[in-house]
C-alpha positions as CSV (number, residue, x, y, z in Angstrom):
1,X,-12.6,-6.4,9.4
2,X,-12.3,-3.7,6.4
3,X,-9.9,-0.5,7.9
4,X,-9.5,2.4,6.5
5,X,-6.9,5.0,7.8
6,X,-4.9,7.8,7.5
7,X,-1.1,6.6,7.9
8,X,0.1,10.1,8.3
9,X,0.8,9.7,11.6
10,X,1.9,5.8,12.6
11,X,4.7,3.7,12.2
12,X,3.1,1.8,9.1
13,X,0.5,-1.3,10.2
14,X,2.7,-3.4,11.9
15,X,2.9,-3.4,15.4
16,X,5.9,-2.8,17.4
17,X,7.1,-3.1,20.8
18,X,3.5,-2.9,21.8
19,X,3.2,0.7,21.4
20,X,0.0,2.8,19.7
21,X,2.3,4.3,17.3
22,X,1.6,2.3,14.7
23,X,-2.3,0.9,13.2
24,X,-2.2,-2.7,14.6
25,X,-0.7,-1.5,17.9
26,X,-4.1,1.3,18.3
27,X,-6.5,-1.8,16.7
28,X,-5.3,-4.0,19.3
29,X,-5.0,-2.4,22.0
30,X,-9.3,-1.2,21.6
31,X,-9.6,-4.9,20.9
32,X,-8.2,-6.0,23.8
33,X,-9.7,-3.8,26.1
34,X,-13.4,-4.9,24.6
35,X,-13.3,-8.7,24.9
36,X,-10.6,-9.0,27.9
37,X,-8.4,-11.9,25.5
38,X,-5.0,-10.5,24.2
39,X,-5.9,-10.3,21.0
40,X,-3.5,-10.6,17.6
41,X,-4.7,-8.8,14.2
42,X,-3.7,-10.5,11.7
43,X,-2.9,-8.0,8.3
44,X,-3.5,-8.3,4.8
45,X,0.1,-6.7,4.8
46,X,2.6,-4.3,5.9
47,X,2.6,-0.5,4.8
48,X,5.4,1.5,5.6
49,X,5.2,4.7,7.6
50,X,2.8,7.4,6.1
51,X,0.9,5.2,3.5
52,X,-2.8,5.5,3.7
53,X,-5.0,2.6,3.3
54,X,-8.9,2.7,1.6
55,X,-10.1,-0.5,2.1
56,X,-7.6,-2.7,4.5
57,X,-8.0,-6.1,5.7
58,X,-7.6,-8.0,9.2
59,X,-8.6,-10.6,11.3
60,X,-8.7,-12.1,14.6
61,X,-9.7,-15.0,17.2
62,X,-12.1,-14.2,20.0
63,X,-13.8,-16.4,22.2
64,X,-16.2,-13.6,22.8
65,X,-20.2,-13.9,22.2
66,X,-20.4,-10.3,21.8
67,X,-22.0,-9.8,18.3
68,X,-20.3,-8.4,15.3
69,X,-22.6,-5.4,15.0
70,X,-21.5,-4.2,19.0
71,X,-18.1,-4.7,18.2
72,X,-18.3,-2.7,15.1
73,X,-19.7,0.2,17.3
74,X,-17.4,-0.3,20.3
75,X,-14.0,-0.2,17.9
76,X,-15.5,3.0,16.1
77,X,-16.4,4.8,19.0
78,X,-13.5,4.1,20.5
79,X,-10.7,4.8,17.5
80,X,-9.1,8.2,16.7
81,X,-10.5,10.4,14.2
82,X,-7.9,8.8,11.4
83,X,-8.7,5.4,12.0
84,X,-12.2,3.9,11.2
85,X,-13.8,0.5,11.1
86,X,-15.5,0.2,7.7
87,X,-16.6,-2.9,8.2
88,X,-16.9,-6.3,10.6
89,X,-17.9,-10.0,10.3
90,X,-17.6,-13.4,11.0
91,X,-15.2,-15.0,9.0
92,X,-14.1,-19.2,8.9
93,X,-11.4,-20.4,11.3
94,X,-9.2,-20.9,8.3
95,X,-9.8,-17.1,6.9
96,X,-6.4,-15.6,6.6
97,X,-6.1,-12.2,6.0
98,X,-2.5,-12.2,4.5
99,X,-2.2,-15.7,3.1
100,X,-5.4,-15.8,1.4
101,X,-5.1,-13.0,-0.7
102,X,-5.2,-13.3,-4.1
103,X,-3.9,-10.2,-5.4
104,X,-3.8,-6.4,-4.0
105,X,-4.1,-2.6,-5.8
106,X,-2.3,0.6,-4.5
107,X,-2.8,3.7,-5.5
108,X,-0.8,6.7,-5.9
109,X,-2.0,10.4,-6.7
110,X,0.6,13.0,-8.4
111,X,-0.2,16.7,-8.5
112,X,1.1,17.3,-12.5
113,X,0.5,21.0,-12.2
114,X,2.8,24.1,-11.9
115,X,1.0,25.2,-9.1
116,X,1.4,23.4,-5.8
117,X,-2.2,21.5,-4.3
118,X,-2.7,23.5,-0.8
119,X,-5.8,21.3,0.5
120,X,-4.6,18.3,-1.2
121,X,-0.8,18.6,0.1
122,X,-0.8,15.5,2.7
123,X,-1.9,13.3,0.1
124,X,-0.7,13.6,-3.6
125,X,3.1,14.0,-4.4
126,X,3.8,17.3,-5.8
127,X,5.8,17.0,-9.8
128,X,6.3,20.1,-11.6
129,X,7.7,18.8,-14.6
130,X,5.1,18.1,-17.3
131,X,5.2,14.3,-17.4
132,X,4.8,12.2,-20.8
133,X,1.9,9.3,-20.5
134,X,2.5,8.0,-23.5
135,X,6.0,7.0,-22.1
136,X,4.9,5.9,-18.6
137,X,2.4,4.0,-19.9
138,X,4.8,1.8,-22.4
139,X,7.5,1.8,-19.5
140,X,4.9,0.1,-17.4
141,X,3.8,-2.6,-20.0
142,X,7.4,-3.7,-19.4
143,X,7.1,-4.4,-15.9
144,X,3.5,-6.5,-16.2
145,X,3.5,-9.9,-15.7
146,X,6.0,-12.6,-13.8
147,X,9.2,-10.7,-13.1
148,X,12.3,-11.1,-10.5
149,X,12.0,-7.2,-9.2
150,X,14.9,-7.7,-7.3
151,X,15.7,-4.3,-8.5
152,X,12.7,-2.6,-7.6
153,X,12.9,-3.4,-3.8
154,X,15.0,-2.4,-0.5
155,X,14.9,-5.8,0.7
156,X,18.6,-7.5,1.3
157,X,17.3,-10.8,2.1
158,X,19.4,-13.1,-0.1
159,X,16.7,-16.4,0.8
160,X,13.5,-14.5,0.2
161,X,12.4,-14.5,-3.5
162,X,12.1,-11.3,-5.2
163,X,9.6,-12.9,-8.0
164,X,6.7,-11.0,-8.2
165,X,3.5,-11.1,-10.7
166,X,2.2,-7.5,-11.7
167,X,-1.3,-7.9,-13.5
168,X,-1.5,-4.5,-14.3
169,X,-0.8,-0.7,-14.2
170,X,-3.2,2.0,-14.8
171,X,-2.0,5.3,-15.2
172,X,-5.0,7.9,-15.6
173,X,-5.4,12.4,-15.6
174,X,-7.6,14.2,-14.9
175,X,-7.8,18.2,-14.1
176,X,-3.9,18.0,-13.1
177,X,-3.9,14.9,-11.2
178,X,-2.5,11.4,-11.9
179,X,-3.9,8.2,-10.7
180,X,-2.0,5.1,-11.1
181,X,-3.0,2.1,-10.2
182,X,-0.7,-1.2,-9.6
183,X,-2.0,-4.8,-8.8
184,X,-0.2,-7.9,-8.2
185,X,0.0,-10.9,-6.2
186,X,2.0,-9.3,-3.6
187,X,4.8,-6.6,-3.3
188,X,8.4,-6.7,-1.8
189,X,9.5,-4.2,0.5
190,X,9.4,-0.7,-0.8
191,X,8.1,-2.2,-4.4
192,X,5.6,-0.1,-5.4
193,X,6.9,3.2,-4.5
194,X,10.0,2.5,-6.6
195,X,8.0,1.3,-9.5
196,X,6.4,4.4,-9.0
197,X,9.5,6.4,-8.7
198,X,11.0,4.9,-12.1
199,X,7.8,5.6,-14.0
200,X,7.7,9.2,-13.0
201,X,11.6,9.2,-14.5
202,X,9.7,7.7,-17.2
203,X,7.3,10.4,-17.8
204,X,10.3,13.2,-17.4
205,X,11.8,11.3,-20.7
206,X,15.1,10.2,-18.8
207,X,13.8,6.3,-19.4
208,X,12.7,4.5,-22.1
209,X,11.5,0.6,-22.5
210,X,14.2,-1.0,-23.1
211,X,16.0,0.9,-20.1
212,X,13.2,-0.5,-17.6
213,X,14.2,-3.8,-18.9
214,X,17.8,-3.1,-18.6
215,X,16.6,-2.2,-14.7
216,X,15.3,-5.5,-14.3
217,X,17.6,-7.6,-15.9
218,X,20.3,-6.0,-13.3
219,X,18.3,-7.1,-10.3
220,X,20.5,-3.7,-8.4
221,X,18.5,-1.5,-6.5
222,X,20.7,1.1,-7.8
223,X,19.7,0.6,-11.4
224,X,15.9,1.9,-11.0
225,X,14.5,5.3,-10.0
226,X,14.3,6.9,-6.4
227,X,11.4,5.8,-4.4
228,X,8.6,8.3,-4.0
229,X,7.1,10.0,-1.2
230,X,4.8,7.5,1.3
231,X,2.0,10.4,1.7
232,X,0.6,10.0,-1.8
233,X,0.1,5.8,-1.5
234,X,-2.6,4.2,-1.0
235,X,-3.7,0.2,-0.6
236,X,-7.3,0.6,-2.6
237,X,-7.9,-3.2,-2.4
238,X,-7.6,-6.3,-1.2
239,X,-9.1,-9.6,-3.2
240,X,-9.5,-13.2,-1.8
């Protein structure tokens, strides 16, 4: 199944306590009701409260012989007006929407203008300041490729790796808005949105290169920039 949604209102994806509050607790519960099993989505991820999602990706086991193309009109007419069902297929038994992934893009929209966006507001992060590109963009080169982001994450696991691989980091304007885009092979907890954060401090000139490599040489959350607002995230992609 490709999703798309509007976080603005849930929990993030994952499911708890069996509420609705959250994307997997609404898919499941439609799910559910449609084939009579207790069915389990299985997510290309988490996303935290608020974040949006273009294009994600799930999965589950059914022992249903309803076809593919009914369920995909039974879960769309059934869903809210910020949830919709993209698309539905069969996939192999061994399909696995979180383990098979080979890497994943987010994207995050900043308003770069003195005015405020009105229409816009519940989705792009609002920065005043005019931000330098030049410098973001050389900040970002510095956190490509196979790094421990222990400091770029709110995760206080001490057994869970914090080694990450970021294959790149687009950072595009155009009439007043910025588009960056990360991928990588996976993202810790709060990753991307602190990434995000430091390049922003990046573009207000308060960081240079060799400070963002200072950052992750100290593996301390402390050391990097705040984390931005979830409304302006989105997951754009997910490739297997």
């Amino acid at each position: 199944m490709i999703i798309q949604y509007d976080g603005a209102r849930y929990k993030g994806w994952q499911k708890q306590n069996d509420d609705v509050s959250t994307v997997q607790g609404r898919l499941e519960d439609i799910l559910s009701g449609m084939t009579g099993e207790n069915i389990q989505l299985i997510g290309c991820g988490r996303t935290d409260a608020g974040v949006h999602a273009l294009n994600y990706t799930a999965n589950f086991h059914t022992n249903s012989i309803m076809s593919t193309e009914t369920m995909f009109k039974y879960i769309n007419d059934n869903l809210p007006d910020d949830i919709a069902l993209l698309s539905a297929k069969d996939a192999s038994e061994r399909f696995h929407a979180r383990y098979n992934i080979l890497s994943k893009t987010y994207l995050y929209r900043i308003n770069n203008s003195r005015v405020k966006s009105v229409f816009d507001r519940r989705y792009v992060y609002n920065v005043n300041e005019q931000l330098n590109l030049g410098n973001m963009r050389q900040c970002s080169e510095a956190l490509t490729g196979t790094h421990d982001f222990q400091s770029f994450t709110t995760l206080k696991s001490k057994t869970k790796s914090t080694i990450r691989t970021v294959n790149y980091i687009n950072i595009e304007e155009k009439d007043g808005i910025i588009q960056i885009e990360i991928n990588g092979n996976g993202f810790l907890w709060n990753m991307v949105r602190i990434i995000l954060g430091t390049l922003i401090e990046a573009g207000k000139e308060r960081l240079k290169v060799k400070d963002v490599e200072d950052i992750l040489n100290a593996k301390k959350r402390a050391e990097a920039g705040p984390m931005v607002p979830a409304k302006a995230l989105f997951l754009k992609e997910v490739f297997y």
